[in-house]
C-alpha positions in Angstrom: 5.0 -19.9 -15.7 5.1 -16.5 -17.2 7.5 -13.4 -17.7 4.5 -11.7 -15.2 4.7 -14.2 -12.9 8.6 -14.4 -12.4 8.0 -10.3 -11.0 6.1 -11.6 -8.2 7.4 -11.0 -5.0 6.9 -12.9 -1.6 6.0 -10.2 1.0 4.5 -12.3 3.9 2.2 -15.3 4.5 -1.5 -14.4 4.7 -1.8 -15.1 8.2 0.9 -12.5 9.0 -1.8 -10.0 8.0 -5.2 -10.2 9.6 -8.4 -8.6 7.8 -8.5 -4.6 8.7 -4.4 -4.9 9.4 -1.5 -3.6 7.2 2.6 -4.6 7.2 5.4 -2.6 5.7 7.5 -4.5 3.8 10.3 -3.7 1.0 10.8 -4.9 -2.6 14.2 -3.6 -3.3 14.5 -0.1 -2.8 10.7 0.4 -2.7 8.9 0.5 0.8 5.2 -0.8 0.2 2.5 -1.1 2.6 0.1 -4.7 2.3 -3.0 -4.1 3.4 -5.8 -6.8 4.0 -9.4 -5.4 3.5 -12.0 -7.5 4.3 -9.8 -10.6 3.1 -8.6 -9.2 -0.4 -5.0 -7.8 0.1 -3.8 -4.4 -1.4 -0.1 -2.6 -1.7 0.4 0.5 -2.0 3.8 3.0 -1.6 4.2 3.0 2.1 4.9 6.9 1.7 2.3 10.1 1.9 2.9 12.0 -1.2 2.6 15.6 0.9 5.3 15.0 3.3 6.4 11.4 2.7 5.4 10.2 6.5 4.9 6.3 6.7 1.3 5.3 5.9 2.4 1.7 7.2 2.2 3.8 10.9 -1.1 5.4 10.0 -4.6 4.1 10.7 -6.3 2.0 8.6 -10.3 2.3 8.2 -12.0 0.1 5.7 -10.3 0.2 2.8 -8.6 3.8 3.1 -5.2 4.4 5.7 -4.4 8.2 7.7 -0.9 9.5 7.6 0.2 9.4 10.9 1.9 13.1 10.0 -1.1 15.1 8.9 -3.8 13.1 8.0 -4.1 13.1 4.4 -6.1 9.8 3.6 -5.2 7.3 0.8 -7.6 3.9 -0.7 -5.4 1.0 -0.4 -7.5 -0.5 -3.1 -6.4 1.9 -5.7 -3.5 4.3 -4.7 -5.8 7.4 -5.1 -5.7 10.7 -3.0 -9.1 10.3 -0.8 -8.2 14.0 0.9 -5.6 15.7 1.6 -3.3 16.9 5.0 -5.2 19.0 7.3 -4.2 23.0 9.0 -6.4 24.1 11.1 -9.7 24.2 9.0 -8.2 23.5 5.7 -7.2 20.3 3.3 -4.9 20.8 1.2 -4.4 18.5 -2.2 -2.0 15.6 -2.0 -1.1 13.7 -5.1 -2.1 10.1 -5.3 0.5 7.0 -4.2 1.4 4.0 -6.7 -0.5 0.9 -6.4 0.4 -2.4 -7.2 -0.5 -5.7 -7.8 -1.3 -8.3 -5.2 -1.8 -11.4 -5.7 -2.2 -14.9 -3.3 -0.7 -18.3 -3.8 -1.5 -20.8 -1.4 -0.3 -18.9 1.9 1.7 -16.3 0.7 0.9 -13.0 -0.6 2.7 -11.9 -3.6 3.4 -8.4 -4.7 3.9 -7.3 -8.3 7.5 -5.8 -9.1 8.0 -4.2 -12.3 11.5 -5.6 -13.3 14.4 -3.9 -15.0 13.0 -4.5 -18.5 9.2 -2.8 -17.9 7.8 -5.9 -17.8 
């Protein structure tokens, strides 16, 4: 076992998130959302970067979740800013969320926490 394996994190078992669902769960301080697209699961920060509403109580559409605040849209699959919050007629820019790693080991899904020492 590796250094980058002991930052793995058990966040849930695979059936606890069906395909086109998402869970919040928290790694230490850090709320995350688990997403499962199609099969293949994704975590991102469970927070919208233009107001910091919950994504985890958003909607979740293919691989890309809605703020539940003011609809600025994020992919799951990469953390990136798909469109920002909406006024009226206007979007405005939102900054992207952090993504991290996922990975599956048997029936739990794993999620990759950078530990004290960067690794």
């Amino acid at each position: 076992m590796s250094a980058h394996d002991l930052n793995f994190t058990k966040v849930a078992k695979v059936s606890d998130i069906p395909a086109g669902k998402m869970k919040a769960v928290k790694i230490g301080d850090k709320d995350i959302l688990v997403a499962n697209v199609g099969g293949v699961f994704y975590a991102i920060a469970d927070h919208c970067t233009h107001e910091g509403g919950k994504l985890s109580m958003g909607t979740l559409e293919g691989g890309v979740v809605t703020c539940p605040l003011h609809g600025s849209r994020f992919d799951v699959r990469t953390g990136k800013s798909v469109s920002g919050s909406k006024f009226l007629f206007f979007r405005s820019k939102v900054g992207d969320v952090p993504s991290y790693e996922v990975k599956v080991v048997g029936d739990d899904v794993m999620v990759f926490q950078r530990s004290i020492w960067g690794m």
